[in-house]
C-alpha positions in Angstrom: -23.7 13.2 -16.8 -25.0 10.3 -14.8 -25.2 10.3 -11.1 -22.5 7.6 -9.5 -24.5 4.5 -7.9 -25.0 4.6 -4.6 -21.8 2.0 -3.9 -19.3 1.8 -6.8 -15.4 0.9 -7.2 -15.0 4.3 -8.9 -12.3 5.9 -6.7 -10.6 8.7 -9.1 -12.4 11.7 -8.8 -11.8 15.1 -7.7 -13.1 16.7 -4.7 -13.3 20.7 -4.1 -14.1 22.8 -0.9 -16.4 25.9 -1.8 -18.0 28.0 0.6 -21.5 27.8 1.8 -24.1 30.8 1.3 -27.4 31.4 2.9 -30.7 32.1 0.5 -29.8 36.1 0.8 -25.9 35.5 -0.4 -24.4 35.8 2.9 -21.8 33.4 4.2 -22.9 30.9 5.9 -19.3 29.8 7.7 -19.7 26.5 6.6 -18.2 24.5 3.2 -19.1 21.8 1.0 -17.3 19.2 -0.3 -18.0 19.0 -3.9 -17.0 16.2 -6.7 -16.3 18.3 -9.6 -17.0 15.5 -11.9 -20.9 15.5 -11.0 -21.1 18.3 -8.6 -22.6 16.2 -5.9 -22.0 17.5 -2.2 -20.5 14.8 -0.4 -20.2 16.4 3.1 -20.5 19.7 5.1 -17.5 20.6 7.1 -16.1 23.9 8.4 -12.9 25.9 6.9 -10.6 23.7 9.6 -11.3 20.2 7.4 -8.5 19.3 5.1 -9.7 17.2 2.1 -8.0 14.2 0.9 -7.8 13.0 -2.6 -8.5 9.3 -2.7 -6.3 8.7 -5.7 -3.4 10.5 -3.8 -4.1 8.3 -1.3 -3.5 5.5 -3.2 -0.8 6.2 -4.5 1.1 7.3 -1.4 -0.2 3.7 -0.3 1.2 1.9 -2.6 4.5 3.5 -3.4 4.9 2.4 0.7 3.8 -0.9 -0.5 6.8 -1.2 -3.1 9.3 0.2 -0.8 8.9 -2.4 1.6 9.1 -4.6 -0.9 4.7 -6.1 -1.0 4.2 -6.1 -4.6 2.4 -9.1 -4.6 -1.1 -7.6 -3.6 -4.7 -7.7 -5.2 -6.6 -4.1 -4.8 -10.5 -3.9 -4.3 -11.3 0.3 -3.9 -15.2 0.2 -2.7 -16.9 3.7 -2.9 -20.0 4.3 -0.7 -22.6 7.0 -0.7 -22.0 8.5 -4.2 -18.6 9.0 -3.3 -18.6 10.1 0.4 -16.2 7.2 1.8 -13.6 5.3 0.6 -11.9 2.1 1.5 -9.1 0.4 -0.9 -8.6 -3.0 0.4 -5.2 -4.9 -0.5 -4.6 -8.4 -0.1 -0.9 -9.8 0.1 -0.7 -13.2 -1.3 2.9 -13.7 0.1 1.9 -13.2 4.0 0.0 -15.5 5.5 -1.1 -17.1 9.0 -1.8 -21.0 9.9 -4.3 -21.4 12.6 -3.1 -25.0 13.3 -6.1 -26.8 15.0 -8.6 -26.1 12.0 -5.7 -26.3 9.2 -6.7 -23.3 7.9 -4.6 -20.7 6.7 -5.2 -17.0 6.8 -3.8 -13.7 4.3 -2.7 -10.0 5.3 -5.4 -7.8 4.5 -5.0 -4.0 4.7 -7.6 -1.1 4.1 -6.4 2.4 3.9 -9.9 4.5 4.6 -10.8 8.1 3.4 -14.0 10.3 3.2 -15.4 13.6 2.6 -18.2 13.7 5.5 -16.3 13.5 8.3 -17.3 9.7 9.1 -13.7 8.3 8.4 -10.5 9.2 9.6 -7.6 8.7 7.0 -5.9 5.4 8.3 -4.7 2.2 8.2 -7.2 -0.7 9.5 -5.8 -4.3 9.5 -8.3 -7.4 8.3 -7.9 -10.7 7.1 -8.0 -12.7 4.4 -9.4 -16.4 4.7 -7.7 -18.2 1.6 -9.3 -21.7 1.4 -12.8 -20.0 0.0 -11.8 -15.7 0.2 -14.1 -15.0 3.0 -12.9 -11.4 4.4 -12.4 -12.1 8.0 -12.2 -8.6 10.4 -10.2 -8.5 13.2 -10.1 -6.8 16.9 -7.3 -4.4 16.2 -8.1 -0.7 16.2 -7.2 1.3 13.4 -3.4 2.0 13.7 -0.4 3.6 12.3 -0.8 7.5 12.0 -4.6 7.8 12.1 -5.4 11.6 11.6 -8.4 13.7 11.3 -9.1 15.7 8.2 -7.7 18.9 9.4 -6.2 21.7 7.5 -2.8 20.6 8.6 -3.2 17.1 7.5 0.1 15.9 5.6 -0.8 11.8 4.1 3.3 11.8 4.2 3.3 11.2 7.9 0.0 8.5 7.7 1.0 5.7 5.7 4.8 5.3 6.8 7.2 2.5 6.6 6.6 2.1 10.4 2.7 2.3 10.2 3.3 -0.7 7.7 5.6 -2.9 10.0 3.2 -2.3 12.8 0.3 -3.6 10.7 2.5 -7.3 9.9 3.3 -7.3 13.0 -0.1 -6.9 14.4 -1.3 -9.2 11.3 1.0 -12.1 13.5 -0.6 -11.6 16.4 -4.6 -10.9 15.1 -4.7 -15.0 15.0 -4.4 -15.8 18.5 -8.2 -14.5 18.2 -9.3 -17.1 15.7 -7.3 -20.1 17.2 -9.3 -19.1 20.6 -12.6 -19.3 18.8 -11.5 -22.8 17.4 -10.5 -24.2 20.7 -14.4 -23.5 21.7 -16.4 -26.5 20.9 -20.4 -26.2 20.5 -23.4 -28.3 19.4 -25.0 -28.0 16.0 -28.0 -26.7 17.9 -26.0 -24.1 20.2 -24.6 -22.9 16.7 -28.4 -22.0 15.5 -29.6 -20.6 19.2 -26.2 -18.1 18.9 -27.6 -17.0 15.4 -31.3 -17.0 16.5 -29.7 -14.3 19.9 -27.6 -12.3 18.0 -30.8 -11.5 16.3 -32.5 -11.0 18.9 -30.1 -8.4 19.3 -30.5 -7.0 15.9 -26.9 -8.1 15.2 -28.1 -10.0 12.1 -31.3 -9.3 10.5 -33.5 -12.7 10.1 -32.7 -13.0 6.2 -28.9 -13.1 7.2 -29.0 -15.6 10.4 -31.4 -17.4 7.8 -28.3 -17.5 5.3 -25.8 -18.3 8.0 -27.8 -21.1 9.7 -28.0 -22.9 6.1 -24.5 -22.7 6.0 -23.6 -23.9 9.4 -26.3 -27.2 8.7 -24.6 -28.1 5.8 -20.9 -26.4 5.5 -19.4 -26.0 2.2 -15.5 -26.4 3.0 -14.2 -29.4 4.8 -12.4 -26.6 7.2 -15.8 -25.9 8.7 -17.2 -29.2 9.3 -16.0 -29.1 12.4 -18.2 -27.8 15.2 -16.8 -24.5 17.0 -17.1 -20.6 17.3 -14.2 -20.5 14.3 -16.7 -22.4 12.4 -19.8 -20.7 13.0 -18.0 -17.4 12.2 -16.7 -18.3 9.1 -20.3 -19.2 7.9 -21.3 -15.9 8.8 -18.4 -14.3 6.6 -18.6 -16.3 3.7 -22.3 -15.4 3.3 -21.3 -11.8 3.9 -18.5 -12.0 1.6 -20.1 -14.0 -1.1 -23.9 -12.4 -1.2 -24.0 -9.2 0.7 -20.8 -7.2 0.7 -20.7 -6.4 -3.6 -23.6 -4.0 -2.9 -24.0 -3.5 0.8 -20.1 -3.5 2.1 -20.7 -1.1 4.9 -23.8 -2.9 6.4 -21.4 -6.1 6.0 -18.5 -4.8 7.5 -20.4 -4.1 10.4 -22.1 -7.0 10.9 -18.7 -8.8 10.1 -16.8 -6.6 13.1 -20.1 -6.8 15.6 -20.5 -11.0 15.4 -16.4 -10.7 16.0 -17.0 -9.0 19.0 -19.3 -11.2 20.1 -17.8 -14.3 19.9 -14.6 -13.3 21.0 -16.3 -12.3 24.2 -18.5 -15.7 24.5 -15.2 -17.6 23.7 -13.8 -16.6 26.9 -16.3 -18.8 28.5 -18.4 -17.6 31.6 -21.7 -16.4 31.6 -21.2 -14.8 28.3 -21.0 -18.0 26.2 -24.0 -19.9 28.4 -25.9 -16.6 28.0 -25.3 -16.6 24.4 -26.1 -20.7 23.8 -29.2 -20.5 26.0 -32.4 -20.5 23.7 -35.4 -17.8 24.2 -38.6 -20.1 25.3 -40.1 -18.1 22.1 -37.3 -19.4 19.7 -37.3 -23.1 21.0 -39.9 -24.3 17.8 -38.0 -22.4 15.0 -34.3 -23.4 15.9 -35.9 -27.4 15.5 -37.2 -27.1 12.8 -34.4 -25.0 11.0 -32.4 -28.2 12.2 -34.6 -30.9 11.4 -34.8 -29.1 7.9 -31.1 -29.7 7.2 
């Protein structure tokens, strides 16, 4: 049978715990998670780990989702390391946000996460939905709603819950006030390059990314970002994420995605943060002109 791909949307497989043995076949008092489908181990974890199934995760998800009446939702499952994590992502195309002074309008985006190495907790995490060009948008809130640990004891009727669901909409109203304070931040065309050129600096972005991004900012693509703010210079960042990187490298985009948040959020509270940020590095001064001169 062939090996899954390293990043796949192949979600409905079967995971096992079997004991661990050394060379001499003594127990080791460790297990392996196993797919049964290809026998791959996708994590090492002692007999107190409680393995999830992602399909009944899924399911327990969306049966939520039809109680509280969403059925109006699009489903994207993304599989990373042969299987090891899982994150379904649902968009609702009936709840949506205005963020007035860039007349853009934003969707409810939820991921329900798993895995089978210990690196994900099962849990809710909120994101967003830009609708004008589909860019995934992150957003500051912590994963929420009953997050648990996989633990021997773990019971995914008491995770995804009616209440863990109205917390997320509710938070989803809220998770805007972030974007309508990066839109209320005005900067130059050349400050825009100079962030990009310092968040690599501090290997935020990798150079072939703020290369990407910087092309995007020079000449935007959507009317909504021909204005010149942080809002605008993130959503250049997420539509080359969401549009060239995130189909084969979702966690590396994620990241990214959730690390230039972070960082703009903080420089849009003005201060020494933003100047920081906007001040160019005497070594970058010849490549930021001529990335703008070349646009």
């Amino acid at each position: 049978m062939a090996r899954p791909t390293n990043q796949s949307n192949d979600y409905d497989f079967h995971v096992e715990t079997v004991p661990l043995q050394t060379v001499d076949g003594q127990k080791a008092g460790w297990f392996a998670n196993r797919r049964t489908d290809t026998n791959d181990i996708l994590g090492v974890a002692t007999e107190h780990y409680g393995v999830v199934q992602n399909a009944d995760l899924i399911d327990k998800a969306e049966d939520t989702f039809k109680r509280n009446g969403l059925n109006n939702y699009k489903r994207n499952v993304i599989v990373s390391g042969n299987g090891s994590r899982m994150r379904a992502q649902y968009d609702f195309a009936d709840e949506s946000i205005k963020i007035p002074k860039v007349g853009d309008e934003m969707g409810f985006r939820l991921m329900v996460n798993n895995s089978f190495d210990r690196s994900l907790r099962v849990s809710f995490e909120l994101g967003m939905l830009r609708l004008v060009c589909t860019n995934g948008m992150k957003t500051l809130e912590k994963e929420f709603g009953l997050t648990r640990k996989h633990s021997s004891k773990i019971n995914i009727d008491d995770l995804i819950t009616d209440d863990a669901l109205t917390k997320a909409l509710a938070n989803f109203k809220k998770a805007g006030n972030v974007f309508s304070r990066l839109a209320d931040v005005d900067i130059s065309q050349v400050s825009g390059l100079t962030i990009l050129q310092n968040l690599t600096r501090k290997n935020v972005l990798s150079e072939k990314v703020r290369e990407n991004v910087a092309t995007l900012w020079n000449v935007p693509t959507h009317a909504e970002d021909e204005g010149r703010n942080l809002y605008n210079l993130y959503n250049a960042l997420t539509q080359h994420l969401s549009s060239e990187v995130a189909d084969e490298r979702f966690e590396y985009s994620d990241r990214v995605n959730s690390q230039v948040l972070r960082s703009l959020d903080r420089a849009s509270r003005g201060g020494a943060t933003l100047k920081k940020l906007t001040t160019a590095h005497e070594d970058d001064l010849e490549k930021i002109e001529l990335q703008l001169a070349a646009n």
